[in-house]
C-alpha positions, 0 to 999 in steps of 0.5 A, spaced: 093 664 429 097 660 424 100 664 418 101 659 412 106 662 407 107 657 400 113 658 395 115 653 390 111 655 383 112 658 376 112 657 369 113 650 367 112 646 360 107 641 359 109 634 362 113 638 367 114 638 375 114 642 381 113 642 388 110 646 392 111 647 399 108 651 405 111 653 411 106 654 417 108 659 424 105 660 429 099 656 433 102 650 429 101 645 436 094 645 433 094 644 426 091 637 424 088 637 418 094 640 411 092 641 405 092 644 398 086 647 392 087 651 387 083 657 383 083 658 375 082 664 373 074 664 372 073 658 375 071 656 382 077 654 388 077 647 388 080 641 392 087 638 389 089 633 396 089 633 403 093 630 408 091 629 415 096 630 422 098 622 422 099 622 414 092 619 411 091 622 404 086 624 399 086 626 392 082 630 387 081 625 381 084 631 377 091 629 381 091 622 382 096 619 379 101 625 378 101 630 385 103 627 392 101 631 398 106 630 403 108 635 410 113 634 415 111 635 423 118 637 424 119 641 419 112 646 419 111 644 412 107 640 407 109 639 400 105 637 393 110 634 389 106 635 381 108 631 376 106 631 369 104 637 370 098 639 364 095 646 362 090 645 365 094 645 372 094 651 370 092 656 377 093 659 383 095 654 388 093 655 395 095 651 401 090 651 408 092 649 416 085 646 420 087 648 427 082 648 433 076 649 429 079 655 424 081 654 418 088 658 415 090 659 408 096 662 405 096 668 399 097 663 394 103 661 389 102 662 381 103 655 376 103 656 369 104 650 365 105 653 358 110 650 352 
């Protein structure tokens, strides 16, 4: 098993930046694919960036040019560095593991991008 536990969000004003990162534990040996999606309220989760265990990424078009996904393997950490944060970044924001054919995710961290 993996447990994932994220840290990093809040309220920001519009135009801002915050990095969110995720901590994994347990069966990490295994982990190949990180990654992040986020839930607004009345919408459905969505994609934001993924970033294999060699350090290829991919990126929703809603992120591209201002989040950075990142993780460290030493460190059992993936980061999403968000820039120019608009409202509606404005989610829940869920970090997940790919490990041995499962998949984990993390309880969230809320970011509110509001002036």
């Amino acid at each position: 098993q993996v447990q994932l536990v994220e840290s990093g969000g809040g309220l920001v004003q519009p135009g801002g930046s915050l990095r969110l990162s995720c901590v994994a534990s347990g069966s990490i040996f295994n982990i190949y694919t990180m990654g992040w999606y986020r839930q607004a309220p009345g919408k459905q989760r969505e994609l934001v960036a993924v970033i294999t265990k060699g350090g290829n990424t991919n990126y929703a078009d809603s992120g591209k040019g201002r989040f950075t996904i990142s993780r460290d393997n030493a460190k059992n950490t993936e980061y999403l560095q968000m820039n120019s944060l608009k409202p509606e970044d404005t989610a829940v924001y869920y970090c997940y593991a790919d490990h041995g054919g499962l998949r984990s995710w993390g309880p969230g961290t809320q970011v509110t991008v509001s002036s």
